[in-house]
Residue frames as a rotation matrix with the C-alpha (Angstrom) as fourth column:
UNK 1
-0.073 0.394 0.916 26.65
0.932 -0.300 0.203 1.71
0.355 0.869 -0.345 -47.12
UNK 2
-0.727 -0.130 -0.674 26.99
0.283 -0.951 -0.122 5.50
-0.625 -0.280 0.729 -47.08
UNK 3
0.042 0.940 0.339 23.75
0.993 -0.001 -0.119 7.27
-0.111 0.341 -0.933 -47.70
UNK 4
-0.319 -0.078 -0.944 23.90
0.326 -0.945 -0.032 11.00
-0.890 -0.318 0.327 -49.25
UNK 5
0.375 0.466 0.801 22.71
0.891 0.057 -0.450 13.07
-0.255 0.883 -0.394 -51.41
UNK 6
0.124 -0.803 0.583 23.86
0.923 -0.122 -0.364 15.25
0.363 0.584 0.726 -54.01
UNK 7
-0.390 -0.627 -0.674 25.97
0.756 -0.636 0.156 18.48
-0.527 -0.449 0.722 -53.19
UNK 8
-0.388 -0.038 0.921 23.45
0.796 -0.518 0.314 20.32
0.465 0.854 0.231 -55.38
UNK 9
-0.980 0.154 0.125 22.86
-0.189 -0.920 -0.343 24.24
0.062 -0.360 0.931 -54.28
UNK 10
-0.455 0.825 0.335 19.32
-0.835 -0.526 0.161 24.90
0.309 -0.206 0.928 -52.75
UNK 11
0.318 0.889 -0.329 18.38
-0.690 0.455 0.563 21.19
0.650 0.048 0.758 -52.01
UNK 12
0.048 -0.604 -0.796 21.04
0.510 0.700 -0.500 20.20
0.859 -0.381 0.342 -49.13
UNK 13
-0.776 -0.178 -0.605 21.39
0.630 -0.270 -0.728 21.22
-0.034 -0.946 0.322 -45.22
UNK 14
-0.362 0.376 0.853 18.40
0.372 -0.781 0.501 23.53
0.855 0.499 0.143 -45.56
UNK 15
0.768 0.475 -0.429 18.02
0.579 -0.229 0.782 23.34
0.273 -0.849 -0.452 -41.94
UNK 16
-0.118 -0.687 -0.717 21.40
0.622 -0.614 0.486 25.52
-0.774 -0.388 0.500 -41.93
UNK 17
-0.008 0.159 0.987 19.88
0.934 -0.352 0.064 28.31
0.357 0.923 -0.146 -44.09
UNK 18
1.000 -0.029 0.004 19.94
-0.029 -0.966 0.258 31.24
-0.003 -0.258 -0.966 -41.46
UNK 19
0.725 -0.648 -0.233 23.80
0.044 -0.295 0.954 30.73
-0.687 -0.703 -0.186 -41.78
UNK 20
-0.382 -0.749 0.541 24.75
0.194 0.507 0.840 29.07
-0.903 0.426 -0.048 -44.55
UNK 21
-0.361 0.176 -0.916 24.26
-0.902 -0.315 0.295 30.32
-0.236 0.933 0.272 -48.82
UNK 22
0.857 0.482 -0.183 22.60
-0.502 0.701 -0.506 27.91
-0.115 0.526 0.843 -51.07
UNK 23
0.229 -0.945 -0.235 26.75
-0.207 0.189 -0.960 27.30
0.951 0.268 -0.152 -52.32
UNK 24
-0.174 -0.487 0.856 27.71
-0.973 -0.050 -0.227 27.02
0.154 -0.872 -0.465 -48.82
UNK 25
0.480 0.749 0.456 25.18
-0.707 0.639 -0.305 24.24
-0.520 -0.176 0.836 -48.11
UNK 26
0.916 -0.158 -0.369 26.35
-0.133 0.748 -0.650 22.47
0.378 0.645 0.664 -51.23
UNK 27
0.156 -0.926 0.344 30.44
-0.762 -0.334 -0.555 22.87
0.629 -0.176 -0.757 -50.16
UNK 28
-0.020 0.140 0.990 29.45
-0.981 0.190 -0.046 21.81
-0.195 -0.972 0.133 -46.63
UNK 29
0.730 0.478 0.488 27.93
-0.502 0.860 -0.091 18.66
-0.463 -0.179 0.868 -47.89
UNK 30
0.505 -0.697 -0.508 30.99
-0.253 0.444 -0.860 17.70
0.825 0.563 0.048 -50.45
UNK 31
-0.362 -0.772 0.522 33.32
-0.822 0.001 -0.569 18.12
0.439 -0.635 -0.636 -47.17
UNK 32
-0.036 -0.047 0.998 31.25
-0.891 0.453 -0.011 15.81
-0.452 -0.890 -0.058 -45.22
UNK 33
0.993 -0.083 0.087 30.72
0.109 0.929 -0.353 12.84
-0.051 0.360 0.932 -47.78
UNK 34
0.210 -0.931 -0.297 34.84
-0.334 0.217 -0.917 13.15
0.919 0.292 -0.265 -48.59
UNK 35
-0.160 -0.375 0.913 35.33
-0.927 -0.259 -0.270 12.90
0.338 -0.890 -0.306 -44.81
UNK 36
0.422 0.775 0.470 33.06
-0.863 0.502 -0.052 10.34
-0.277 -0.384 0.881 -44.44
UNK 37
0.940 -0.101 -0.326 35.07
-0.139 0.759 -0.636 8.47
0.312 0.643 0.700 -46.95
UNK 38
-0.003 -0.973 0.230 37.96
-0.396 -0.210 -0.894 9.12
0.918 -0.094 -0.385 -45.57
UNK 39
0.099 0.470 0.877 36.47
-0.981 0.195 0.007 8.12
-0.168 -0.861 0.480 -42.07
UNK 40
0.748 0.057 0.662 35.94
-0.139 0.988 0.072 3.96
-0.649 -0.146 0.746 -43.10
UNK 41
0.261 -0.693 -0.672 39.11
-0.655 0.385 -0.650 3.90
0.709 0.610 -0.353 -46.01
UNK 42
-0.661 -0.647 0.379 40.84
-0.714 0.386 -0.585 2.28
0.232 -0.657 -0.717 -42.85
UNK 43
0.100 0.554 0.826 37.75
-0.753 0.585 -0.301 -0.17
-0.650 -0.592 0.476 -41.96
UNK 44
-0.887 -0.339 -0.313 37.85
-0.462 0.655 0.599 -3.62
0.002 0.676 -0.737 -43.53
UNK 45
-0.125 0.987 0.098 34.68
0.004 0.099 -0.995 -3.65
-0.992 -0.124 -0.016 -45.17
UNK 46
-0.593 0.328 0.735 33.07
0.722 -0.188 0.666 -3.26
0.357 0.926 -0.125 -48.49
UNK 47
-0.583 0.451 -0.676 31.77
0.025 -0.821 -0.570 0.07
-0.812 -0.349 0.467 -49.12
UNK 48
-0.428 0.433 0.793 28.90
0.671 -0.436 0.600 1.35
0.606 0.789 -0.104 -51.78
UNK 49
-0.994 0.077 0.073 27.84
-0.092 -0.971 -0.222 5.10
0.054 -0.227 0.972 -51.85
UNK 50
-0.140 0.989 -0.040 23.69
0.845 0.099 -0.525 5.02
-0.515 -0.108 -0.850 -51.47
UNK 51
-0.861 -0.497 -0.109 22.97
0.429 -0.825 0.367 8.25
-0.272 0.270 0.924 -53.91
UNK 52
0.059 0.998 0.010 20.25
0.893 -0.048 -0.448 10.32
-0.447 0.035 -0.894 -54.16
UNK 53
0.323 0.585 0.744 18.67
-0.067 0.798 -0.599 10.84
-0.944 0.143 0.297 -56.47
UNK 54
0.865 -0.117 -0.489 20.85
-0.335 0.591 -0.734 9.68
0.375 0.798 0.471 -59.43
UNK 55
0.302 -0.952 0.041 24.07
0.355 0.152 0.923 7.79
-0.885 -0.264 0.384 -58.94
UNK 56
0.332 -0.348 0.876 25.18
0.870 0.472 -0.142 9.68
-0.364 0.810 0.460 -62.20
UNK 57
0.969 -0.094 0.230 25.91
-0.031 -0.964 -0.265 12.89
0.247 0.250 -0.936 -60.94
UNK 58
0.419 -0.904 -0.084 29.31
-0.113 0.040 -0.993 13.90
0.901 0.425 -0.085 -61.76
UNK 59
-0.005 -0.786 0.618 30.35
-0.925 -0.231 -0.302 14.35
0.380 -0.573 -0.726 -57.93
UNK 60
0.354 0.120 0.928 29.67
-0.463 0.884 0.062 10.42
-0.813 -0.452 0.368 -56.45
UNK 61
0.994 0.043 -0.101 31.04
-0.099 0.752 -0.652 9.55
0.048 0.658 0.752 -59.88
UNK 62
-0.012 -0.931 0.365 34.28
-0.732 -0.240 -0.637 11.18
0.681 -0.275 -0.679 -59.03
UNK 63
-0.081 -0.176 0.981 33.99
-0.893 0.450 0.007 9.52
-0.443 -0.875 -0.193 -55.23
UNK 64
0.822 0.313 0.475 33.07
-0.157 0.928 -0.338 6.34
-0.547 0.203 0.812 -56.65
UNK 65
0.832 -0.527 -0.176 36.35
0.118 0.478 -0.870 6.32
0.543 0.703 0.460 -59.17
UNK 66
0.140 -0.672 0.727 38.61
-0.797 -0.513 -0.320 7.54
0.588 -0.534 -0.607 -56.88
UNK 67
-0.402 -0.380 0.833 38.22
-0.801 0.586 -0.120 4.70
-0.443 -0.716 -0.540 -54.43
UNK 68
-0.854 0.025 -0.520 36.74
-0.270 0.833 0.484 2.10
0.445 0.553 -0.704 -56.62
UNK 69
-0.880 0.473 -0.049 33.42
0.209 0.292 -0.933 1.92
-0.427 -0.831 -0.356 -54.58
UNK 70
-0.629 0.582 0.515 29.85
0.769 0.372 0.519 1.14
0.111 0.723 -0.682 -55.92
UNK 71
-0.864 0.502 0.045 27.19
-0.483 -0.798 -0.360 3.53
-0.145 -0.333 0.932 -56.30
UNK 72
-0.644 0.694 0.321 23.70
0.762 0.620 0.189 2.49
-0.068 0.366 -0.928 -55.90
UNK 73
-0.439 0.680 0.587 20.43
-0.324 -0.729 0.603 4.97
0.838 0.075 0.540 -56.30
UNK 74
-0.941 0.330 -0.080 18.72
0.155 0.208 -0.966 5.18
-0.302 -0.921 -0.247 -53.06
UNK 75
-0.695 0.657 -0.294 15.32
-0.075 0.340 0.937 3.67
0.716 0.673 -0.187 -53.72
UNK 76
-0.073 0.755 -0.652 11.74
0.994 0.107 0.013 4.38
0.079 -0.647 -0.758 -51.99
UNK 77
0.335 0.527 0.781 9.47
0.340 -0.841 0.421 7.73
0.879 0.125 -0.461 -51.04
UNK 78
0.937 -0.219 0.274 10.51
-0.317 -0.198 0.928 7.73
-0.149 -0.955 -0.255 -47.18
UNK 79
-0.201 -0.975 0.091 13.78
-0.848 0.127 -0.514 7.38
0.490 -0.181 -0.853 -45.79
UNK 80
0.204 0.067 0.977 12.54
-0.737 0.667 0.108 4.23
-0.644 -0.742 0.185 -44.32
UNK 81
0.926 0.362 0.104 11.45
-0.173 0.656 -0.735 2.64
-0.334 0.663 0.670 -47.89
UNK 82
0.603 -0.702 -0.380 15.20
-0.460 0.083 -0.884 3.61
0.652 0.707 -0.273 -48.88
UNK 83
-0.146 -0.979 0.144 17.02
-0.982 0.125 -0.143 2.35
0.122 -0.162 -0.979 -46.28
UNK 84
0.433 0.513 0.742 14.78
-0.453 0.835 -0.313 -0.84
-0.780 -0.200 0.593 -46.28
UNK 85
0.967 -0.086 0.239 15.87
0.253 0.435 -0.864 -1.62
-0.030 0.896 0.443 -49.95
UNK 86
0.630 -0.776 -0.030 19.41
-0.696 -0.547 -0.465 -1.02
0.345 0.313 -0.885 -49.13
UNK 87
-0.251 -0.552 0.795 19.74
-0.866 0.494 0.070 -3.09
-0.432 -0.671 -0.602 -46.50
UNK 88
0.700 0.228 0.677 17.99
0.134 0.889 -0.438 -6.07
-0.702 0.397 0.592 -49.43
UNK 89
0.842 -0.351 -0.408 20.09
-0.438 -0.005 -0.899 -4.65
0.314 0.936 -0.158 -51.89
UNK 90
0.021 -0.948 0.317 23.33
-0.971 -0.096 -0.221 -5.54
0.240 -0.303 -0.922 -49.68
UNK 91
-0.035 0.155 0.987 21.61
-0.616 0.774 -0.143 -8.85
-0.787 -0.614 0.069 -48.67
UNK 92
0.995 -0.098 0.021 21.13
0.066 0.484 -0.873 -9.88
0.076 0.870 0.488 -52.78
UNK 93
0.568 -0.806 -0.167 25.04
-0.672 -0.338 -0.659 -9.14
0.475 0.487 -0.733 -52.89
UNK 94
0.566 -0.144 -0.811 25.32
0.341 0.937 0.072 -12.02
0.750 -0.318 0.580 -50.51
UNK 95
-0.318 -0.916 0.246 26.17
0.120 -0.297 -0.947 -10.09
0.941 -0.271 0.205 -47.40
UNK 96
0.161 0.612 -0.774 25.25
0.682 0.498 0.535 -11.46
0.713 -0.614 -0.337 -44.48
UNK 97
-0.094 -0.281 -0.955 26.28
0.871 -0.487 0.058 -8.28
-0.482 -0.827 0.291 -41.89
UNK 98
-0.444 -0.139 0.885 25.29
0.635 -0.745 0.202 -4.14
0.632 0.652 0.419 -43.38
UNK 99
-0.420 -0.230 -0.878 25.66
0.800 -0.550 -0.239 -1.23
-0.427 -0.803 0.415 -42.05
UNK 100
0.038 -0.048 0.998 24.35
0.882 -0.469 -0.056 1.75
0.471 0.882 0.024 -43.18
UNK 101
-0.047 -0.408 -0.912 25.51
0.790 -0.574 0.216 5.23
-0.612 -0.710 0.349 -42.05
UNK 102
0.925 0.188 0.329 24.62
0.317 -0.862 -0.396 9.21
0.209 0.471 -0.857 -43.47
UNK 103
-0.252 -0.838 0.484 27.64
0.727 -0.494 -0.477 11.68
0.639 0.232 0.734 -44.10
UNK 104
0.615 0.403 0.678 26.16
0.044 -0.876 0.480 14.33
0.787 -0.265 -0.557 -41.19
UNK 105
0.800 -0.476 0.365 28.50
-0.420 -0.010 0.908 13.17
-0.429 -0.879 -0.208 -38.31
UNK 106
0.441 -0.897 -0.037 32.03
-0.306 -0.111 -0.946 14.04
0.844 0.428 -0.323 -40.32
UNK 107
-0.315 -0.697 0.644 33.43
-0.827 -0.132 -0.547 13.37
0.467 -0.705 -0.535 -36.37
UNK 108
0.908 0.301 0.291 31.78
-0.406 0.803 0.436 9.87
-0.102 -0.514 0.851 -35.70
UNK 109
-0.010 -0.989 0.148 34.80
-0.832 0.090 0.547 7.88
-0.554 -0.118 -0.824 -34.75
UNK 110
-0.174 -0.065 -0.983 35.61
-0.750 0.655 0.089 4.61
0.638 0.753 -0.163 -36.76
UNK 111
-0.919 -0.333 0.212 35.42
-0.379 0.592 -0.711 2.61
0.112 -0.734 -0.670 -33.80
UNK 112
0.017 0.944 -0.331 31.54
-0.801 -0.185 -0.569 2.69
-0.598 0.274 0.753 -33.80
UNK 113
0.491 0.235 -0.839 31.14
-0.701 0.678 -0.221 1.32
0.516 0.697 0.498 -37.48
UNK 114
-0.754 -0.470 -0.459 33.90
-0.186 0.823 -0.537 -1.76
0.630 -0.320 -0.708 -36.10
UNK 115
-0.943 0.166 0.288 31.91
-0.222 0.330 -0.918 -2.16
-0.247 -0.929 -0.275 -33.22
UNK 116
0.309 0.893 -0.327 28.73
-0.877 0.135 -0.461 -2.36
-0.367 0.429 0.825 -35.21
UNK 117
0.362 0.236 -0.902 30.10
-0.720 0.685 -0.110 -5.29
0.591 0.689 0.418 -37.26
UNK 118
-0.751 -0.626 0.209 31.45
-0.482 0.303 -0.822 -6.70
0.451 -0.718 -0.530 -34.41
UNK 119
-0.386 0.664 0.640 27.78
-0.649 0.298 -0.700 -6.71
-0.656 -0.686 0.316 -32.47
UNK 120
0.134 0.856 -0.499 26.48
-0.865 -0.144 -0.480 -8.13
-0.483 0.496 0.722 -35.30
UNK 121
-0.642 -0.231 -0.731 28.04
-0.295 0.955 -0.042 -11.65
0.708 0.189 -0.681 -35.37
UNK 122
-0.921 0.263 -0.287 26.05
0.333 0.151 -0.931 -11.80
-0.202 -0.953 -0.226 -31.49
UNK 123
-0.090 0.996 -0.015 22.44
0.563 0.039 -0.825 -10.39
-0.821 -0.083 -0.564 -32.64
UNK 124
0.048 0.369 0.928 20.24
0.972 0.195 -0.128 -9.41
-0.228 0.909 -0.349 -35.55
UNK 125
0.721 0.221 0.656 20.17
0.331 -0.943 -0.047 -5.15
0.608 0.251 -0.753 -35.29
UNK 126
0.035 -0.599 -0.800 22.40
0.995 -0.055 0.084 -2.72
-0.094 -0.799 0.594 -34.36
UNK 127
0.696 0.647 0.310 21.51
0.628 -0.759 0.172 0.77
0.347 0.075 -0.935 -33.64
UNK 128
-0.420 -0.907 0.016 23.73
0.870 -0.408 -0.278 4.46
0.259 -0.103 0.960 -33.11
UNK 129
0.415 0.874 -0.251 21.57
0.905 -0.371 0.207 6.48
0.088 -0.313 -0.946 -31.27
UNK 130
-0.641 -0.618 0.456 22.33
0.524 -0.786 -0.328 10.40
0.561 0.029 0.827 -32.00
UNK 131
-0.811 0.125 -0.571 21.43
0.466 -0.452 -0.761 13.42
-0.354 -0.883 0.308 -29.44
UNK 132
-0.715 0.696 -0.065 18.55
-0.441 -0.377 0.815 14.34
0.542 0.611 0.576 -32.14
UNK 133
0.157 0.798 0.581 16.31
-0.373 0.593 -0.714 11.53
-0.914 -0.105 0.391 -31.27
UNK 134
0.723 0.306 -0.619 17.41
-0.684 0.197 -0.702 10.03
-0.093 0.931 0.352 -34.09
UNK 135
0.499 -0.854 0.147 20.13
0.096 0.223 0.970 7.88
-0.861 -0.470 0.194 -35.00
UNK 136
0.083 -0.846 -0.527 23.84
-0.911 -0.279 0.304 8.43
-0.404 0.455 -0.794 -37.07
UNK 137
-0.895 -0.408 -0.181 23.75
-0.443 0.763 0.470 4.27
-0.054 0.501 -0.864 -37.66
UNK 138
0.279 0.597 0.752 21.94
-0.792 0.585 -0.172 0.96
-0.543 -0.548 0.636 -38.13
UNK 139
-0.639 -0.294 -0.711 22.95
-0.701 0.603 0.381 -2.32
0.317 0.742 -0.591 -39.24
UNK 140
0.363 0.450 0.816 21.21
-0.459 0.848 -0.264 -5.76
-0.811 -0.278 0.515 -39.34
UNK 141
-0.851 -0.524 -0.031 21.79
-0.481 0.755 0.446 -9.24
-0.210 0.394 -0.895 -40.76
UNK 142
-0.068 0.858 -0.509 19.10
-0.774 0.277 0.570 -11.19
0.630 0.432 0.646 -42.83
UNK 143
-0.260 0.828 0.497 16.33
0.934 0.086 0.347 -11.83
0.245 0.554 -0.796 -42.35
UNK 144
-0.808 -0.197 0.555 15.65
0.141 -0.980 -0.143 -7.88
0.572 -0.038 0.819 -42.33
UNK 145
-0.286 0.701 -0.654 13.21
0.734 -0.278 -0.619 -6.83
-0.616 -0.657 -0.435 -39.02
UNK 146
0.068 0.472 0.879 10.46
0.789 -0.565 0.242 -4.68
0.611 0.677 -0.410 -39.74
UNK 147
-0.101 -0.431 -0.897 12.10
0.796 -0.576 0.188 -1.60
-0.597 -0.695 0.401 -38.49
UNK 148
-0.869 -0.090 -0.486 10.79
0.113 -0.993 -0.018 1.28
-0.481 -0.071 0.874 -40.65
UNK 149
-0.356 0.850 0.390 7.50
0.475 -0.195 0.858 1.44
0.805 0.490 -0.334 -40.95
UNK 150
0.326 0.757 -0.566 5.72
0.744 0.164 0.648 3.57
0.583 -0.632 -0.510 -38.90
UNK 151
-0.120 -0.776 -0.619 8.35
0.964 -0.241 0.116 5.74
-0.239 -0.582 0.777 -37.72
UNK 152
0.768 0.305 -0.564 8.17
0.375 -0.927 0.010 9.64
-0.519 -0.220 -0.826 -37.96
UNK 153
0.127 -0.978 0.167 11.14
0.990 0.115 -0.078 10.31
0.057 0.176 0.983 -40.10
UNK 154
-0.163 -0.053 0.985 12.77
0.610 -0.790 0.059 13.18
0.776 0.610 0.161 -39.62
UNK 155
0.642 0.632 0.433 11.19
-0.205 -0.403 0.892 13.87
0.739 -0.662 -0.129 -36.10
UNK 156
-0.154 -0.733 0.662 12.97
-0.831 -0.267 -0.489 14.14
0.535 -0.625 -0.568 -32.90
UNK 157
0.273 0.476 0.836 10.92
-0.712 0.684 -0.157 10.27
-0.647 -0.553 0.526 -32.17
UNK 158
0.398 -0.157 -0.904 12.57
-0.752 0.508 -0.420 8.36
0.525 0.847 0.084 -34.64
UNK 159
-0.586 -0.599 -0.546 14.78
-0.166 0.748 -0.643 6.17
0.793 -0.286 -0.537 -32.03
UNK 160
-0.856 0.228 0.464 12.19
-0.276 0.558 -0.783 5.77
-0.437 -0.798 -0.414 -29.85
UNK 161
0.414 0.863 -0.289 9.60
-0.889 0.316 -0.331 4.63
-0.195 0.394 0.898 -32.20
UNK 162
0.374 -0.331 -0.866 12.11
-0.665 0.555 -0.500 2.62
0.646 0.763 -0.013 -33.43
UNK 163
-0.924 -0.334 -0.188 12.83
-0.119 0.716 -0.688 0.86
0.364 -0.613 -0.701 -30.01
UNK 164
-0.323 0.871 0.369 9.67
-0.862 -0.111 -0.494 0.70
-0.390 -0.478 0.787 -29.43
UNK 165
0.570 0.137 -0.810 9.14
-0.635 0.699 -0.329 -1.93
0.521 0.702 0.486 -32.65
UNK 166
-0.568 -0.738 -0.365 12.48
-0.558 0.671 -0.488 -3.69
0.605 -0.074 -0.793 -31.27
UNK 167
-0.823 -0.045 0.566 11.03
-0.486 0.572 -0.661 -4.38
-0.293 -0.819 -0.493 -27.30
UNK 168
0.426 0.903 0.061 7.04
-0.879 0.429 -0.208 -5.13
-0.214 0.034 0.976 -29.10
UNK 169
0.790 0.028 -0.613 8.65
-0.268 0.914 -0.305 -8.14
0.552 0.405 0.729 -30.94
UNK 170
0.958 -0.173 0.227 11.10
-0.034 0.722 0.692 -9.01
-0.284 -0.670 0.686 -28.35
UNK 171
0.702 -0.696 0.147 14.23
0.375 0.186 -0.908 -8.60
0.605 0.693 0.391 -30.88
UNK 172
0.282 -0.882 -0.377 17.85
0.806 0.006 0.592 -8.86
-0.520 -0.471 0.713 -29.47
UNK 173
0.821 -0.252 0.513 19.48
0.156 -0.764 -0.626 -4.95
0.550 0.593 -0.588 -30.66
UNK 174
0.112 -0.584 -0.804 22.78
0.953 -0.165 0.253 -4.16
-0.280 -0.795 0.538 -29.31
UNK 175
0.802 0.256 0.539 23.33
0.505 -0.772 -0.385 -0.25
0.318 0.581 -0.749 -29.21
UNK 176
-0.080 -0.941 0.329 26.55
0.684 -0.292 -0.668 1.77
0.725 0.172 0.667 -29.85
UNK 177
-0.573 -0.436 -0.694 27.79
0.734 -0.650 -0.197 4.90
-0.366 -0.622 0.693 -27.97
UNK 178
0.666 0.742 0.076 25.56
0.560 -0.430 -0.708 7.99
-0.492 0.514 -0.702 -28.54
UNK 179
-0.540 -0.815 0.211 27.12
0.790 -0.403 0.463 10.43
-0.292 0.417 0.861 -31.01
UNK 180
0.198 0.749 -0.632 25.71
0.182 -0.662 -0.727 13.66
-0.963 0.029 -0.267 -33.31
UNK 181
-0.138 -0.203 0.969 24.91
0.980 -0.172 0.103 14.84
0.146 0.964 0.223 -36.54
UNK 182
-0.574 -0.137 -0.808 25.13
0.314 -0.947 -0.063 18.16
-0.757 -0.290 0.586 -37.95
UNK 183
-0.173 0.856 0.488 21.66
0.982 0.114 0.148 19.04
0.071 0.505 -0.860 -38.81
UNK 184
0.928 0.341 0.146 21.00
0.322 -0.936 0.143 23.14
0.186 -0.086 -0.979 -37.56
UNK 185
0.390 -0.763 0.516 23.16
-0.025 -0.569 -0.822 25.87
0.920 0.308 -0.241 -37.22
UNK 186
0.672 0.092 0.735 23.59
-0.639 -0.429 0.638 25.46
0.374 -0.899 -0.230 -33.80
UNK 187
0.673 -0.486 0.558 25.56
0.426 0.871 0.246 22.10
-0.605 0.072 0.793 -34.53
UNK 188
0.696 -0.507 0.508 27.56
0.499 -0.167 -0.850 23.98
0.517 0.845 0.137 -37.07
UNK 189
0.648 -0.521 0.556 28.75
-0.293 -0.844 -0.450 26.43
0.703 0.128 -0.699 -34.95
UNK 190
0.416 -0.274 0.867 29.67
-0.857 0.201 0.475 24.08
-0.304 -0.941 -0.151 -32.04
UNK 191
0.821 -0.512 0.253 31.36
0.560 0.633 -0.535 21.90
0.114 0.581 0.806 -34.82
UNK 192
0.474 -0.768 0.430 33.59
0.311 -0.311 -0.898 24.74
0.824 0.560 0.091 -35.81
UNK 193
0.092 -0.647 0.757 34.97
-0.894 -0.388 -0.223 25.61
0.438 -0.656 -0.614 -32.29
UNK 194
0.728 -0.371 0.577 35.43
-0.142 0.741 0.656 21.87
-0.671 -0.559 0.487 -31.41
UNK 195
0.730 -0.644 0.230 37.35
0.595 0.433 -0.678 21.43
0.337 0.631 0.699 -34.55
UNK 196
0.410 -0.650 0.640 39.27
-0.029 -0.710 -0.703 24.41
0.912 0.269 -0.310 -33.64
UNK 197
0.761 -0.207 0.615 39.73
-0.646 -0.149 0.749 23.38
-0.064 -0.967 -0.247 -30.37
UNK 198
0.823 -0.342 0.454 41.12
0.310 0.939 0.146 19.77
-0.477 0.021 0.879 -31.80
UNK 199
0.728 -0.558 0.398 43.66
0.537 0.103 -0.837 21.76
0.426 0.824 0.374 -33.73
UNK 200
0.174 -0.799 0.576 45.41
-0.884 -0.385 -0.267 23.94
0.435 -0.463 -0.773 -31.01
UNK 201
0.441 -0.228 0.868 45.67
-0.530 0.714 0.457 19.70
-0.724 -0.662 0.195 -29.69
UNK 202
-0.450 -0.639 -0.624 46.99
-0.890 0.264 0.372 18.39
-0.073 0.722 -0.688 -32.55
UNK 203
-0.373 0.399 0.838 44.39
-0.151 0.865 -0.479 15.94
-0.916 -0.305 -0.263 -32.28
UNK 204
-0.901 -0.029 0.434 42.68
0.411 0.269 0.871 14.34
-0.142 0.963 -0.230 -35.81
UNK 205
-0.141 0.863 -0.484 39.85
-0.119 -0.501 -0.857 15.89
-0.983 -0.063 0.173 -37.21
UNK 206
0.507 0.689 0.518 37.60
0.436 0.314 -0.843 16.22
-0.743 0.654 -0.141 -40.33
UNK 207
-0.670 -0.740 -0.053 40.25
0.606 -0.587 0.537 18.00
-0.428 0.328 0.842 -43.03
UNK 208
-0.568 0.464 0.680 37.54
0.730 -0.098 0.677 18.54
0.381 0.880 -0.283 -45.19
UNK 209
0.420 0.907 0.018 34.88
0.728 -0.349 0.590 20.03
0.542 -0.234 -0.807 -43.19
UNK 210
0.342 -0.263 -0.902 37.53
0.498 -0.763 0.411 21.80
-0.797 -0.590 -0.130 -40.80
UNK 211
-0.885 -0.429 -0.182 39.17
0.203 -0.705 0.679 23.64
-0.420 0.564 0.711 -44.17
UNK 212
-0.431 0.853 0.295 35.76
0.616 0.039 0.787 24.52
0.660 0.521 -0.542 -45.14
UNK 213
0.570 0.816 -0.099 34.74
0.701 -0.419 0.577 26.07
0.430 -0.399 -0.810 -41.87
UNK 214
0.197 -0.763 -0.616 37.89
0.806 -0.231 0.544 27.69
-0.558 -0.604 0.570 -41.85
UNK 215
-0.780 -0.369 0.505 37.60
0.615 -0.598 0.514 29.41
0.112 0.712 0.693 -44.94
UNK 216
0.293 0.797 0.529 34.35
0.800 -0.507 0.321 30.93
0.523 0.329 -0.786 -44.05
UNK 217
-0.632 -0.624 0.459 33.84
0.098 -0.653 -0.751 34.34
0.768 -0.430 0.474 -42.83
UNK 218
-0.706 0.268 -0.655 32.20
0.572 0.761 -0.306 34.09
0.417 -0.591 -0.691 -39.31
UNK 219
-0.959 0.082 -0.271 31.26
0.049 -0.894 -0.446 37.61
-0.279 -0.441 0.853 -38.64
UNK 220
-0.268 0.962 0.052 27.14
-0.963 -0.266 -0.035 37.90
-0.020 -0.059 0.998 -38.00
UNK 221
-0.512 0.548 -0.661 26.50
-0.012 0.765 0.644 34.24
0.859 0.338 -0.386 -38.64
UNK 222
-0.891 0.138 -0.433 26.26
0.454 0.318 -0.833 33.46
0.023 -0.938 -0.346 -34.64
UNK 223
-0.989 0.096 -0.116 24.28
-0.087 -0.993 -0.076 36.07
-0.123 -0.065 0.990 -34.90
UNK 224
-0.339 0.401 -0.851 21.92
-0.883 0.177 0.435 35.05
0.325 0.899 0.294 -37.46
UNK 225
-0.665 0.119 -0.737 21.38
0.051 0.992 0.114 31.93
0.745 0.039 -0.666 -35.88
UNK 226
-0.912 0.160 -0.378 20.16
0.351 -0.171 -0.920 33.43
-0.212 -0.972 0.100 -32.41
UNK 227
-0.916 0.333 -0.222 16.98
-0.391 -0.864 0.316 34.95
-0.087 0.376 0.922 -34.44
């Protein structure tokens, strides 16, 4: 399950506002949910879009016809309550292994998500710790651990609160490779010169998100950020 929310000016990335326009922001985020999709087309899985907060805006209806892929409404006040009722909504659908993963880390390899459903024939949680203190994944298999209450969302303690809960109750958790998301401007800009590095290698990258930070113009942002 891919968890995002709409691409609408003034209410996305606002932690990249010393760099980025309200319209930027919104751009930014289309690039990374297309990516994102574009990121697991290759995974043999079932996918549904998590959408916040209608699945009936026009852009997740597009993504959603385009690849044939469900949309649900992401449901709860916290980002715990929603990803709690995602991970029941995927379990009513009779799916005994779910993943669920945000659209901020356009450069998380696919391997990862495989290796998540992989750990998850061998124990009950699986966890992608990102360089935030947070994390980029988590999956589990039913019966669902209580694994978001309490937590700080949002806070640089989110993955250790959240191993904390694992070691109190003993629970088996296997955990991926760390990775990042791109949450401040300081991640933006050290996006756009890895991407640009991956293109004088001819290596793969995000199309979206790199023709996006290609069309901007760069002059003062750096700047702007350093304030």
């Amino acid at each position: 399950m891919i968890f995002a929310k709409a691409p609408d000016p003034g209410s996305v990335k606002t932690r990249l506002q010393p760099i980025l326009t309200p319209e930027e922001r919104a751009r930014l985020q289309e690039a990374f949910l297309l990516d994102t999709l574009a990121l697991t087309d290759s995974l043999p899985v079932r996918r549904a879009l998590a959408a916040a907060p209608s699945v009936g805006h026009p852009f997740f209806v597009h993504c959603s016809q385009a690849r044939s892929i469900p949309l649900v409404r992401q449901e709860g006040e916290s980002l715990g309550d929603r990803m709690r009722n995602a991970f029941e909504w995927g379990f009513r659908q009779g799916f005994q292994r779910v993943v669920l993963i945000g659209c901020d880390a356009p450069t998380l390899p696919a391997d990862f998500i495989r290796e998540a459903f992989e750990d998850l024939r061998h124990v009950p949680v699986v966890i992608g710790p990102s360089r935030d203190g947070g994390y980029y994944l988590i999956g589990a298999r039913p019966p669902l651990a209580d694994l978001f209450s309490g937590v700080r969302w949002g806070s640089d303690q989110v993955m250790l609160e959240t191993l904390k809960k694992i070691n109190a109750e003993k629970m088996e958790c296997a955990l991926l490779p760390f990775w990042y998301d791109i949450d401040r401007p300081a991640d933006l800009i050290l996006l756009k010169e890895m991407l640009e590095l991956d293109a004088r290698r001819g290596r793969p990258r995000p199309k979206e998100t790199h023709a996006f930070l290609r069309s901007l113009s760069w002059e003062g942002r750096e700047e702007k950020e350093k304030k």
